[in-house]
C-alpha positions in Angstrom: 5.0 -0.8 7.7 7.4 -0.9 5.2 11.6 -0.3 5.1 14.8 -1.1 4.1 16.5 -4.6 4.4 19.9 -5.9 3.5 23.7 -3.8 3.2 22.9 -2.2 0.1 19.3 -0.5 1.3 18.0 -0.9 -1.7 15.9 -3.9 -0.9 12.4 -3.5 0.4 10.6 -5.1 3.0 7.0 -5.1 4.2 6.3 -6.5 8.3 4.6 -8.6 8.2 4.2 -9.0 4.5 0.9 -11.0 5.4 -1.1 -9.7 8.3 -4.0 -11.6 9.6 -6.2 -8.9 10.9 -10.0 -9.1 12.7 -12.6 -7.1 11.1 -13.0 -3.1 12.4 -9.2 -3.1 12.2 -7.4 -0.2 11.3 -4.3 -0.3 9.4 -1.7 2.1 9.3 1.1 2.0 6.1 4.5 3.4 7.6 7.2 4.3 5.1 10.6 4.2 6.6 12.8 4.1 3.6 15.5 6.6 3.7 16.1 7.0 0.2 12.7 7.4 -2.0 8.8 8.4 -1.8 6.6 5.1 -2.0 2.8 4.9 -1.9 0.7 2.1 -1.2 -1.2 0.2 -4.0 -4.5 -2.2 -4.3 -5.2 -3.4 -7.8 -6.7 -6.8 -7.6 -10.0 -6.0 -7.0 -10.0 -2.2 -5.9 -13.6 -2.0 -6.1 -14.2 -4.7 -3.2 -11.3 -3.1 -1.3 -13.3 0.2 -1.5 -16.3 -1.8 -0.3 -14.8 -3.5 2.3 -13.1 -0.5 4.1 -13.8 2.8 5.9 -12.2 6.3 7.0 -9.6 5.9 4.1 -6.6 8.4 5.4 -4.3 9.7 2.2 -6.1 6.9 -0.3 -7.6 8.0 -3.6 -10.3 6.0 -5.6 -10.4 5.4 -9.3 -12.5 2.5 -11.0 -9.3 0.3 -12.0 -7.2 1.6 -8.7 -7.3 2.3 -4.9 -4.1 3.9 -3.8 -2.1 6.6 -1.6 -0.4 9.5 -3.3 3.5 9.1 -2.7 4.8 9.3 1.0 8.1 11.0 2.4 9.9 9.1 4.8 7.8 9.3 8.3 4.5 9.6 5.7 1.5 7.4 7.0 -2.2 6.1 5.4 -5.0 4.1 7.0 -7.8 2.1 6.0 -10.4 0.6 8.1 -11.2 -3.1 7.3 -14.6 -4.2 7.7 -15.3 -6.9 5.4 -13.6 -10.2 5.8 -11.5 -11.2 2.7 -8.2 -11.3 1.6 -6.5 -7.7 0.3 -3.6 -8.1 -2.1 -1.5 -5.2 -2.4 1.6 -3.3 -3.5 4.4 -1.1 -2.5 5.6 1.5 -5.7 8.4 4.0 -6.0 8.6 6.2 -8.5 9.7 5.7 -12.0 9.6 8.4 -14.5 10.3 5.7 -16.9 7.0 4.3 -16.7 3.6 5.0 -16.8 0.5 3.6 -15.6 -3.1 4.2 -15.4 -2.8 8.0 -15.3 -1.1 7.9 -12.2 2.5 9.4 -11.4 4.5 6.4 -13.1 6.1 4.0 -10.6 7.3 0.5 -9.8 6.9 -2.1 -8.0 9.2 -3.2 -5.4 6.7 -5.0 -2.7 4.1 -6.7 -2.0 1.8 -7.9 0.9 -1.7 -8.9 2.1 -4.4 -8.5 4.4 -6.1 -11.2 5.5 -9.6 -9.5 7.5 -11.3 -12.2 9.6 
């Protein structure tokens, strides 16, 4: 899950922002922020996180990339862990400033990790 924190609401928090998790889990991203889209991210090693998951719900693959399309406010994905390792990953908002990888541009504002057991 991932909010707001702090007076300003501009600050961005992930809960936990490192989960330790036993294999067959299903995790479920939660965007609560009032004020943008975000969309889940896995860089580091996309391929193994492609490997080591199942039923991926509002995730799309690309060799360099594993990542959810942006989310209203309420908007949920889910991934299935079934390999043990540790999962590195972002939260993004968009920024039409930027570019990246042919995706819709965005920036970083989170991060957090999986740890499957």
């Amino acid at each position: 899950m991932f909010g707001e924190k702090g007076a300003t609401g501009n600050q961005i928090q992930i809960v936990p922002v490192e989960a330790a998790i036993p294999r067959d889990t299903c995790v479920v991203w939660i965007n609560w922020l009032q004020w943008t889209k975000a969309r889940i991210i896995f860089r580091e090693d996309a391929q193994a996180c492609r490997s080591a998951t199942q039923s991926p719900s509002g995730f799309i693959e690309n060799d360099s990339f594993y990542t959810t399309g942006f989310m209203l406010r309420g908007g949920t994905s889910s991934l299935t862990f079934v390999g043990k390792r540790k999962f590195r990953y972002t939260v993004e908002v968009p920024d039409p400033s930027r570019g990246s990888l042919g995706l819709p541009p965005g920036r970083v504002v989170a991060e957090g990790s999986l740890v499957v057991e």
